[in-house]
TIMI-711530 format. One record per residue: chain; residue in one letter; residue number from 1; x, y, z of N, C-alpha, C, CB in turn. Coordinates in steps of 0.1 Angstrom, whole numbers, plus 5000, padded with zeros to 4 digits. Glycine has a CB too. Example, Ala and Ser with C-alpha at 12.3 -4.5 7.8 and 13.67 -1.06 7.14 Angstrom:
// residues 2
ROGU   cadena   residuo   num   n.east   n.north   n.up   ca.east   ca.north   ca.up   c.east   c.north   c.up   cb.east   cb.north   cb.up
ROGU        A         A     1     5132      4943   5078      5123       4955    5078     5132      4967   5078      5113       4955    5090
ROGU        A         S     2     5128      4978   5071      5137       4989    5071     5129      5000   5079      5141       4994    5057
This chain:
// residues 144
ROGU   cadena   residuo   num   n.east   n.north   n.up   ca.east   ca.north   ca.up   c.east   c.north   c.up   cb.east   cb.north   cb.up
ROGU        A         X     1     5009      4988   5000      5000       5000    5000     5009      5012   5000      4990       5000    5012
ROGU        A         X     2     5007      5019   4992      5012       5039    4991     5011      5043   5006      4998       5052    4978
ROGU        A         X     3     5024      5049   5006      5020       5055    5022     5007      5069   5021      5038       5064    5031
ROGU        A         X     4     5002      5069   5031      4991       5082    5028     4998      5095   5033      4975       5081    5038
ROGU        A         X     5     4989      5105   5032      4994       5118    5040     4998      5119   5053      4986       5127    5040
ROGU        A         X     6     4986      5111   5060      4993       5109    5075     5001      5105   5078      4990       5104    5082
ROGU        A         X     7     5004      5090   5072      5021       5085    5077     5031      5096   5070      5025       5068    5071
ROGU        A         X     8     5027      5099   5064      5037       5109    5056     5040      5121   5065      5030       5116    5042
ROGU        A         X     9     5037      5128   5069      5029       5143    5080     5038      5132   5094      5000       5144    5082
ROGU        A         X    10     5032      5125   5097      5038       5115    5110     5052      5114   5110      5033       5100    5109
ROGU        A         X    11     5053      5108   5096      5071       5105    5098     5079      5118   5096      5078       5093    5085
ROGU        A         X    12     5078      5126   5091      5083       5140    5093     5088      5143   5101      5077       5148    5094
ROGU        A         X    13     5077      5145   5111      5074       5147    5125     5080      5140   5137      5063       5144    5124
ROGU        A         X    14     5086      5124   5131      5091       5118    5138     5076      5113   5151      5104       5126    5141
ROGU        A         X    15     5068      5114   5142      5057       5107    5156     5050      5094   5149      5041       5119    5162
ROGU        A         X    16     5053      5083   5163      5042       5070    5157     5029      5071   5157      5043       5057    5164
ROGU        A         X    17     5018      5067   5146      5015       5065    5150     5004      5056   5160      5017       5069    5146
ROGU        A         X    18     4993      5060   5170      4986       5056    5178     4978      5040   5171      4979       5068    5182
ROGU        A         X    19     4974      5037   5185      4965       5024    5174     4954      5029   5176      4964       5004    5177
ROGU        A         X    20     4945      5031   5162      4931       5040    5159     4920      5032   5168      4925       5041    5141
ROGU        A         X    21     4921      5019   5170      4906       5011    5177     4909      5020   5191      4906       4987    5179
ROGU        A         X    22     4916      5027   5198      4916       5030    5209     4916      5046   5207      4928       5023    5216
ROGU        A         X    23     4911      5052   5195      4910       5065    5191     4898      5070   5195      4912       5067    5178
ROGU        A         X    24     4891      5081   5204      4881       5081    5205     4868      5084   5198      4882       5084    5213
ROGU        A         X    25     4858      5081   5193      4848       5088    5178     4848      5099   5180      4831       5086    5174
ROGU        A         X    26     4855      5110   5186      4854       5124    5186     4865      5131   5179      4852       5129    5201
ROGU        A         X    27     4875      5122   5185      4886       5125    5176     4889      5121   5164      4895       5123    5182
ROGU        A         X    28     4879      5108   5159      4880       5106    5145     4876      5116   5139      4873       5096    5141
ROGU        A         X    29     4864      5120   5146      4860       5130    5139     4866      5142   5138      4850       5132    5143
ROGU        A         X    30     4873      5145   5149      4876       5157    5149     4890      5160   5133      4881       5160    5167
ROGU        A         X    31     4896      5150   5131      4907       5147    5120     4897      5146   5103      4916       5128    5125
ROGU        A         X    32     4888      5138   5101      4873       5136    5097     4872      5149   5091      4862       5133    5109
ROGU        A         X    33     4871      5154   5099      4860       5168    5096     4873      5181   5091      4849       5175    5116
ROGU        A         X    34     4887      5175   5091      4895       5184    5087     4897      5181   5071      4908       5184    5095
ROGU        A         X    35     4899      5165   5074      4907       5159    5061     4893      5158   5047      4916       5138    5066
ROGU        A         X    36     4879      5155   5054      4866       5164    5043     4866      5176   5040      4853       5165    5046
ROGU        A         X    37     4872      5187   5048      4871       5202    5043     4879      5198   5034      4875       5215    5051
ROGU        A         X    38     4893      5194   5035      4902       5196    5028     4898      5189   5012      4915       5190    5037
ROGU        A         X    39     4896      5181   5011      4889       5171    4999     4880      5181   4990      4878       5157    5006
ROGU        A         X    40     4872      5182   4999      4860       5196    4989     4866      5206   4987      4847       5202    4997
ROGU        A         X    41     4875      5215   4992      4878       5221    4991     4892      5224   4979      4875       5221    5000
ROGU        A         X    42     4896      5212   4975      4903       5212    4966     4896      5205   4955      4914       5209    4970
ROGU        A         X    43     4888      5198   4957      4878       5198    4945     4870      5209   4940      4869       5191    4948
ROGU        A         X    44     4868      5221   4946      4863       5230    4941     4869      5240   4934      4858       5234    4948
ROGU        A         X    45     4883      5241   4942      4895       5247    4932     4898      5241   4923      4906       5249    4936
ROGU        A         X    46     4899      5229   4924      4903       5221    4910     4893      5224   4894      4900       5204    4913
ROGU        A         X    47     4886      5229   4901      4874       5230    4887     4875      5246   4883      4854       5226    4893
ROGU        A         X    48     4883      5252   4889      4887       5267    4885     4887      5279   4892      4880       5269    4876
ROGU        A         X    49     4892      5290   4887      4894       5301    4893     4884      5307   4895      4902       5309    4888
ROGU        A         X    50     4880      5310   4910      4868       5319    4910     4866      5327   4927      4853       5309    4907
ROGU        A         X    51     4864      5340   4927      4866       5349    4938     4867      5339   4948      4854       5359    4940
ROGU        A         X    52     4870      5344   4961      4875       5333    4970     4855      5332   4982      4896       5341    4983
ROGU        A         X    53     4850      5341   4983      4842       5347    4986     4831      5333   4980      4843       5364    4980
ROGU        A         X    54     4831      5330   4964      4822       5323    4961     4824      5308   4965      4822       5325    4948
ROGU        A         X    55     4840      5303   4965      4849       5292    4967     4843      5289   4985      4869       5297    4964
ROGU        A         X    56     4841      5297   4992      4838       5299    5002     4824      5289   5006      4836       5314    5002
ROGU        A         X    57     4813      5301   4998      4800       5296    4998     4795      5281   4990      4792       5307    4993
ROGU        A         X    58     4802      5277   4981      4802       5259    4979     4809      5254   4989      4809       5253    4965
ROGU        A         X    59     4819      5256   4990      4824       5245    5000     4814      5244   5012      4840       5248    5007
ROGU        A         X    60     4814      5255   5017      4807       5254    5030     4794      5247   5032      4804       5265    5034
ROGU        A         X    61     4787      5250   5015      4773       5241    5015     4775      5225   5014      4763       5244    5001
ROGU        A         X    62     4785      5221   5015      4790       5208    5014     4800      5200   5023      4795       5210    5004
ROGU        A         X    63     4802      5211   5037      4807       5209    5045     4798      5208   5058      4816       5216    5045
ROGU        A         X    64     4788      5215   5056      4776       5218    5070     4773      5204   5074      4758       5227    5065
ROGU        A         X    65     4766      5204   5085      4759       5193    5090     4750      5187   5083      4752       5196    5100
ROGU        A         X    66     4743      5192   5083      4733       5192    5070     4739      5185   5062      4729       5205    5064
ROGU        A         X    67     4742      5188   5051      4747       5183    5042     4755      5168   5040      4754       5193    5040
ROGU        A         X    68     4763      5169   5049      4773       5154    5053     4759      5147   5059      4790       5157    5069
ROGU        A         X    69     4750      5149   5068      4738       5141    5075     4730      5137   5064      4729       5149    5087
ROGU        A         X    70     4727      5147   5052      4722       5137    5038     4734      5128   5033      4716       5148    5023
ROGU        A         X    71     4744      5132   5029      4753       5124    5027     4755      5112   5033      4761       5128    5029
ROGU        A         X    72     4757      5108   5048      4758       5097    5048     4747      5088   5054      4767       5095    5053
ROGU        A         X    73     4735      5090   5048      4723       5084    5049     4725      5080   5039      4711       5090    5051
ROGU        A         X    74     4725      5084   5026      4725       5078    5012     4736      5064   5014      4730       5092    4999
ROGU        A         X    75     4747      5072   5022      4761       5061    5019     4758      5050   5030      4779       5069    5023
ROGU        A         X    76     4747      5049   5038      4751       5040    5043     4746      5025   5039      4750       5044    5055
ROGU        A         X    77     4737      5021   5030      4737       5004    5024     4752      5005   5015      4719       4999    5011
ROGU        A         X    78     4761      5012   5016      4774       5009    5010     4785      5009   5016      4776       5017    5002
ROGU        A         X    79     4780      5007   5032      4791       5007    5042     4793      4992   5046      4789       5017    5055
ROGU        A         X    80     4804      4989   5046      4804       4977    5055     4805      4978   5070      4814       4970    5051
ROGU        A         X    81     4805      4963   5073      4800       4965    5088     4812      4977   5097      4801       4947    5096
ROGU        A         X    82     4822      4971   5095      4836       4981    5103     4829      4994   5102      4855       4982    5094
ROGU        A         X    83     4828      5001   5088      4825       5008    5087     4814      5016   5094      4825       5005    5080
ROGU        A         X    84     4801      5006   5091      4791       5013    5097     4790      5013   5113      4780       5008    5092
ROGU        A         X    85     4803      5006   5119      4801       5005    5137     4810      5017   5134      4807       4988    5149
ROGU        A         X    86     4822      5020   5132      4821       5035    5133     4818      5046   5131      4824       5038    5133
ROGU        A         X    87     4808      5049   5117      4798       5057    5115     4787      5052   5129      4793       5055    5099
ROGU        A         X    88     4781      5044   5133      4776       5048    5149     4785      5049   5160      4766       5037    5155
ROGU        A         X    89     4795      5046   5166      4802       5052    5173     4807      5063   5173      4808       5047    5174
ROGU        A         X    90     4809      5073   5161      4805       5087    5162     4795      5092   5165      4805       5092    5155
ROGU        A         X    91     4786      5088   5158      4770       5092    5157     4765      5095   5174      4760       5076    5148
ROGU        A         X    92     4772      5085   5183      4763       5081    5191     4771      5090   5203      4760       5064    5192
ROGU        A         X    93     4786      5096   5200      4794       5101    5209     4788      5115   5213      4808       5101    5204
ROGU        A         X    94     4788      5118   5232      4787       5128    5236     4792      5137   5233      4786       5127    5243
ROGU        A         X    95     4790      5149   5225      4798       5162    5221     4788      5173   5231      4798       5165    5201
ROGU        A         X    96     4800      5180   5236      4797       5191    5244     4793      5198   5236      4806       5198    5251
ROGU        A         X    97     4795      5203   5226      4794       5215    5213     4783      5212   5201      4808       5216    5205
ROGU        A         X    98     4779      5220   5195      4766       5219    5186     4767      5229   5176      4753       5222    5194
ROGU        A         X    99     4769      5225   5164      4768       5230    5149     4755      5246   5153      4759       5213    5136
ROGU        A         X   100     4761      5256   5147      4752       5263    5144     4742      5264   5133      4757       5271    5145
ROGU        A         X   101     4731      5262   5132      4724       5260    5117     4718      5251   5117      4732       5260    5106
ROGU        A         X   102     4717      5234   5129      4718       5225    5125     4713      5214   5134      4729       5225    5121
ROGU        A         X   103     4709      5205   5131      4694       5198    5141     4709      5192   5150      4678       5180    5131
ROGU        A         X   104     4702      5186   5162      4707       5176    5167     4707      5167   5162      4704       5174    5175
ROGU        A         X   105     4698      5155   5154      4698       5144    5145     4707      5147   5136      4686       5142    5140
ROGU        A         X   106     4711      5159   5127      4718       5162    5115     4734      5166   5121      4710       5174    5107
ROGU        A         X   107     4730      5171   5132      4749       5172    5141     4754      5159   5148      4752       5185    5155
ROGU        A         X   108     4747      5150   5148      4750       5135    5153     4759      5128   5141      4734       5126    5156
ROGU        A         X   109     4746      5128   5134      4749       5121    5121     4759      5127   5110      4735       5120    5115
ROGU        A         X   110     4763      5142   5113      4775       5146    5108     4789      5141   5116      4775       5162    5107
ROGU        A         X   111     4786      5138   5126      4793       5132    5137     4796      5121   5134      4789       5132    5147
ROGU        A         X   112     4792      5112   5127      4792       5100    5125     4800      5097   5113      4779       5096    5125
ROGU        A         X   113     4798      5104   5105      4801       5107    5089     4816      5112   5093      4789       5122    5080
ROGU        A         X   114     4819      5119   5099      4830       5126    5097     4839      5112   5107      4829       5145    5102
ROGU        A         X   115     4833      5107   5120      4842       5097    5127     4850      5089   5116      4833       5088    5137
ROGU        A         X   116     4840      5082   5104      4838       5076    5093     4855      5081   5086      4821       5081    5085
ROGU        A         X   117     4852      5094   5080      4861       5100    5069     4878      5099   5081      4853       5120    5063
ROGU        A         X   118     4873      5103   5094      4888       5102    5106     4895      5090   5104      4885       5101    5123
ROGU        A         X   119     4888      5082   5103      4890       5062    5106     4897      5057   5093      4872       5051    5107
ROGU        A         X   120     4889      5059   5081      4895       5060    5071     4910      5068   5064      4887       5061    5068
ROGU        A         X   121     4909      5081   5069      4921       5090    5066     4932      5083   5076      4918       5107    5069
ROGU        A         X   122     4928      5078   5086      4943       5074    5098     4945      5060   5092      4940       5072    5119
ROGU        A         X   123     4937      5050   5084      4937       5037    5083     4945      5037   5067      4921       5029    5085
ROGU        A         X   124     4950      5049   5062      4958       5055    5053     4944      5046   5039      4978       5051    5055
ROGU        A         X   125     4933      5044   5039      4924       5037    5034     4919      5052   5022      4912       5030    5045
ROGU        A         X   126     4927      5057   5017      4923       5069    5012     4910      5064   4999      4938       5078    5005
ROGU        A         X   127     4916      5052   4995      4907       5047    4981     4894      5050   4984      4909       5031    4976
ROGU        A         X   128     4896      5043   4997      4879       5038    5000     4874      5051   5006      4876       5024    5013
ROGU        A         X   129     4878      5059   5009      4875       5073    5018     4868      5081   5005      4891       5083    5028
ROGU        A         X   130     4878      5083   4995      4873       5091    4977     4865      5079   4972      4890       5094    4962
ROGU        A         X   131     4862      5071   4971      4850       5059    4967     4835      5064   4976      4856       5039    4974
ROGU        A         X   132     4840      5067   4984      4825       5071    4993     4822      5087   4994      4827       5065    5011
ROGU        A         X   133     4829      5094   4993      4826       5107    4988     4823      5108   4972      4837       5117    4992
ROGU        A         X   134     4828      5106   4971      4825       5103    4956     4808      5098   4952      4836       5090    4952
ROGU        A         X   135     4807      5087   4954      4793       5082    4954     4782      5091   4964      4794       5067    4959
ROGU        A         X   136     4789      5096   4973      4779       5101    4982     4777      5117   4975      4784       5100    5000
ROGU        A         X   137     4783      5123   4968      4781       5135    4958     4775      5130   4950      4791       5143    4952
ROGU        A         X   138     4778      5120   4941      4769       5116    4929     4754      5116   4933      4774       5101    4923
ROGU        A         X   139     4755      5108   4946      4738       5108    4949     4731      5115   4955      4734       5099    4955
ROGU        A         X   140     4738      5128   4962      4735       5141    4958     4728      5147   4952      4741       5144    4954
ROGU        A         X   141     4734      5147   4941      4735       5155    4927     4722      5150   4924      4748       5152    4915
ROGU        A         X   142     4718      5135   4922      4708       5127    4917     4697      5130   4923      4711       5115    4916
ROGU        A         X   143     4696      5135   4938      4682       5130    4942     4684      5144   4954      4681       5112    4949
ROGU        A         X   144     4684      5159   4951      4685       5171    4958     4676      5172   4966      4685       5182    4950
């Protein structure tokens, strides 16, 4: 397997890393929810030059709670089991804090989604991480 960014970023750094089953869903998420900005966000630049102001307002519609909570409703008959026990072990983790804009059901379940995208970015599983964003924008797109 290709090393990913993290071990990459890690070895740099000179830090091992941790073993993830002992990572907690908050902190999946909390890595999750960096390494999806980052994804959309260079997908949107990738498609071309445009005020930063506008680059802004897509990403963000695609980063909200909201948004990821339709997302991985659609994604989830395409998760496998590992998968989907840590999409609910996020889902289900006590967070002190609360999305502005955004239900409790839809900041759970972004919670969940993003533990999802943490688990996968540290499991250097990038294929499968772009396989599921991927499909989960396509179906999106398909069913607004």
């Amino acid at each position: 397997m290709e090393k990913g960014i993290n071990a990459y970023i890690l070895e740099k750094f000179g830090i091992e890393q941790g073993d993830i089953r002992n990572y907690s869903p908050l902190v999946l998420a909390y890595i999750g929810d960096a390494i999806y900005d980052l994804i959309i966000r260079s997908v949107i630049v990738g498609k071309g030059n445009a005020r930063v102001n506008a680059l802004h307002k897509r990403a963000s519609h695609l980063v909200k709670a909201h948004s990821q909570a339709e997302m991985i409703q659609k994604l989830l008959p395409e998760l496998t089991e590992k998968e989907h026990a840590v999409y609910k072990r996020g889902r289900n983790a006590k967070s002190f804090t609360m999305a502005k804009n955004a239900t409790v059901a839809d900041y759970r379940q972004a919670t969940g989604f993003e533990a999802l995208m943490g688990y996968l970015y540290l499991e250097n599983d990038l294929e499968r991480m772009m396989e599921l964003i991927l499909k989960g924008l396509d179906k999106m797109e398909e069913n607004p």
